[in-house]
N, C-alpha and C positions, 0 to 999 in steps of 0.2 A: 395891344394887338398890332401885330404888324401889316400896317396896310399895302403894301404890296404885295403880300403872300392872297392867294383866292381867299372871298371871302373875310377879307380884312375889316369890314365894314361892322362885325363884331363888337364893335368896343362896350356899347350897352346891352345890359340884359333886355332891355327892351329890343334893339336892333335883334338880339339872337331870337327872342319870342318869336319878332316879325316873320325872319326868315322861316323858321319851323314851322310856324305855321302856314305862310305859304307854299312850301313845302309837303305839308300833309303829312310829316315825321310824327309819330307817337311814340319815340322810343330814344334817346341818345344817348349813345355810351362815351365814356369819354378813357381816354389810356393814355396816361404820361404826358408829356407838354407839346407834341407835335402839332402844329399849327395847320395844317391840308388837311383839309376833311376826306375821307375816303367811304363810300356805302360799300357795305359788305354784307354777307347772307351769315345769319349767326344761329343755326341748329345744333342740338335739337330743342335747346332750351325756350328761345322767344322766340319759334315760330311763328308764331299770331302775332306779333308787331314789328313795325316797317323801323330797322336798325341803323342809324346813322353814326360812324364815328367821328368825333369830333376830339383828335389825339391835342388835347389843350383844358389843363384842369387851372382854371385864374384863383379860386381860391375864395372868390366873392362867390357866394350863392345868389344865387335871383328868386325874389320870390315866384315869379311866373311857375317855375319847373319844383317838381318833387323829385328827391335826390333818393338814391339808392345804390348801395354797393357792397360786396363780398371778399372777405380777405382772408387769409387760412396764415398760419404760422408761417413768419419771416421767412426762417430756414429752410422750410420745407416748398415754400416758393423760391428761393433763391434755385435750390435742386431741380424743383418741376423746370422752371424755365430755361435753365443747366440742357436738360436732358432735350427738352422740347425742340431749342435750338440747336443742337448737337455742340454746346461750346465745351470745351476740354479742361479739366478741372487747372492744369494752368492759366487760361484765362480767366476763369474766374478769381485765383488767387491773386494772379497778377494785376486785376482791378481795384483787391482789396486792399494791395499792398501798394500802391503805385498809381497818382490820380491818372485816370485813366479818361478823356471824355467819350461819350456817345456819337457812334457812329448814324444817324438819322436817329431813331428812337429805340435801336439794337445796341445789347454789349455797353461796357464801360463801367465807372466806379458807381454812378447813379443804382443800378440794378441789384448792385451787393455792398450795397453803403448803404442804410436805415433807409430803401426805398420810399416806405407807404410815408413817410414823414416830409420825403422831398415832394412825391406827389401832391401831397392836400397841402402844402404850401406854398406851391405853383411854379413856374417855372422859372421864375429866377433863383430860387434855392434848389430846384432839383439839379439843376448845374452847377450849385456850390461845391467847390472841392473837396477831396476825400480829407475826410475825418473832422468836415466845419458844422457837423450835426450838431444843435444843443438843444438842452431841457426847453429851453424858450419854442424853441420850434417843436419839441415832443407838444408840450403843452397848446402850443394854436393849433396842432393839426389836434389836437382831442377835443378843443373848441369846434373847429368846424367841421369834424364826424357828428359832433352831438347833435348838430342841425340836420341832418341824414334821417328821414324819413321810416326809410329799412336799412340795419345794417346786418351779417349777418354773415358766416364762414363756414368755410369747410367743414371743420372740424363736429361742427354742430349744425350740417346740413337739413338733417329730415326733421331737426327742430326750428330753427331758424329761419326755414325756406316758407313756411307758413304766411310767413308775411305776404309773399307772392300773392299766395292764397286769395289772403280773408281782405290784405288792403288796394292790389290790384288788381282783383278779379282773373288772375292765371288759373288756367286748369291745373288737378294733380296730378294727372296724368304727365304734364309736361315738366311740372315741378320735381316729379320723381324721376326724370328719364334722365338720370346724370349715369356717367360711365367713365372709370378712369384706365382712358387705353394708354397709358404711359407705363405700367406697373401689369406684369402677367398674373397669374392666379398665385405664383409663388410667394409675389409680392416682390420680384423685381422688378428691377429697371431697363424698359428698351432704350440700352442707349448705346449708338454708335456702332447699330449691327449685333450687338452683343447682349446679352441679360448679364446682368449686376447689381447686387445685391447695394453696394454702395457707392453709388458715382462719387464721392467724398470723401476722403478717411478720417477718423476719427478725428484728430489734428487739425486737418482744415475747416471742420464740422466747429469744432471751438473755436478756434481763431474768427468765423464769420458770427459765432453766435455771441463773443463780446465785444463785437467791432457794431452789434446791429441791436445792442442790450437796450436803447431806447424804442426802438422799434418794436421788439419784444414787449416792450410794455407798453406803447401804445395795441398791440395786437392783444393783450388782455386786458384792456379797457375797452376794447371795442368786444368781447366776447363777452362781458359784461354785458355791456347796451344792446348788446342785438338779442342777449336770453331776455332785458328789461323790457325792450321793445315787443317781444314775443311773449312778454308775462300771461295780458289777458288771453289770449288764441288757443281755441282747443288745439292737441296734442295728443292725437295716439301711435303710440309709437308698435 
């Protein structure tokens, strides 16, 4: 941890317990390796708990905290975040093709290079250069999803999300209230002023999904764990 950045004082999970709890945080999200904490309002989802981001994922779990977290298909995030941030499908190839670094924690090779694999292995590999992914690193971030409390995706949302449920005491009301305003009722895409059927073409659609093939398969080993995790939890769909 970098002690000169706010909040550097980090270095133990004990030190992090300390703070949170002084704090009165019962919620911390963590996204990508950015070290500044920032509070933000995070609806409609966890309305009823106080949301802390803490953009720095070290890769050591603490026992103190119970970990949980949601990931949907590589590609299909590579697109959402595409479209979200208005980036233009040349930058995204031109990440894929060309090590590109991170601008703060926007853009660059990190976001279309086997993401969730730089994530859960913290941030010195999440700034490893394009194409330094390996099995070795697929395999530790599967190690430490396993230790993940809830894990659980899009894709198998209204099953999945149970977990909320039955192990954190979340309403369902709140658990159900997801809405995807990215995609109109056609099932396009808003993006860049315009609807579109494919921010992508088909070509670049392949080129990202075998430059992200470990990543793909860390994303259905975690779709595994999060239906194992959800095994016992009633389920009516």
């Amino acid at each position: 941890m970098d002690a000169r950045r706010p909040y550097g004082r980090f270095n133990t999970c004990e030190d992090k317990a300390a703070f949170i709890n002084e704090e009165g945080y019962k919620f911390v999200a963590v996204e990508r390796y950015y070290l500044v904490p920032l509070p933000i309002s995070f609806a409609p989802l966890l309305t009823q708990l106080t949301l802390f981001v803490y953009r720095y994922f070290d890769a050591n779990l603490c026992p103190q905290f119970r970990y949980l977290t949601i990931l949907r298909h590589p590609i299909k995030r590579i697109i959402s975040n595409m479209v979200f941030q208005a980036y233009r499908p040349s930058d995204i190839m031109q990440w894929a093709r060309h090590d590109s670094k991170a601008v703060r924690f926007y853009g660059g090779t990190p976001i279309v290079d086997n993401y969730y694999i730089r994530v859960l292995n913290g941030p010195d590999l999440y700034f490893a250069p394009l194409g330094s992914i390996r099995r070795e690193h697929l395999e530790r971030a599967k190690e430490i999803l396993s230790k993940f409390e809830i894990v659980m995706t899009l894709e198998d949302w209204a099953r999945t999300s149970r977990q909320l449920v039955a192990k954190l005491g979340m309403k369902e009301k709140d658990v159900n209230r997801i809405e995807n305003t990215r995609k109109n009722a056609a099932g396009e895409y808003r993006f860049n002023g315009r609807e579109v059927e494919k921010p992508l073409d088909d070509e670049q659609v392949l080129e990202l999904t075998i430059m992200n093939a470990l990543d793909i398969e860390l994303f259905e080993f975690a779709s595994q764990l999060s239906l194992a995790l959800t095994h016992n939890i009633p389920f009516h769909p």
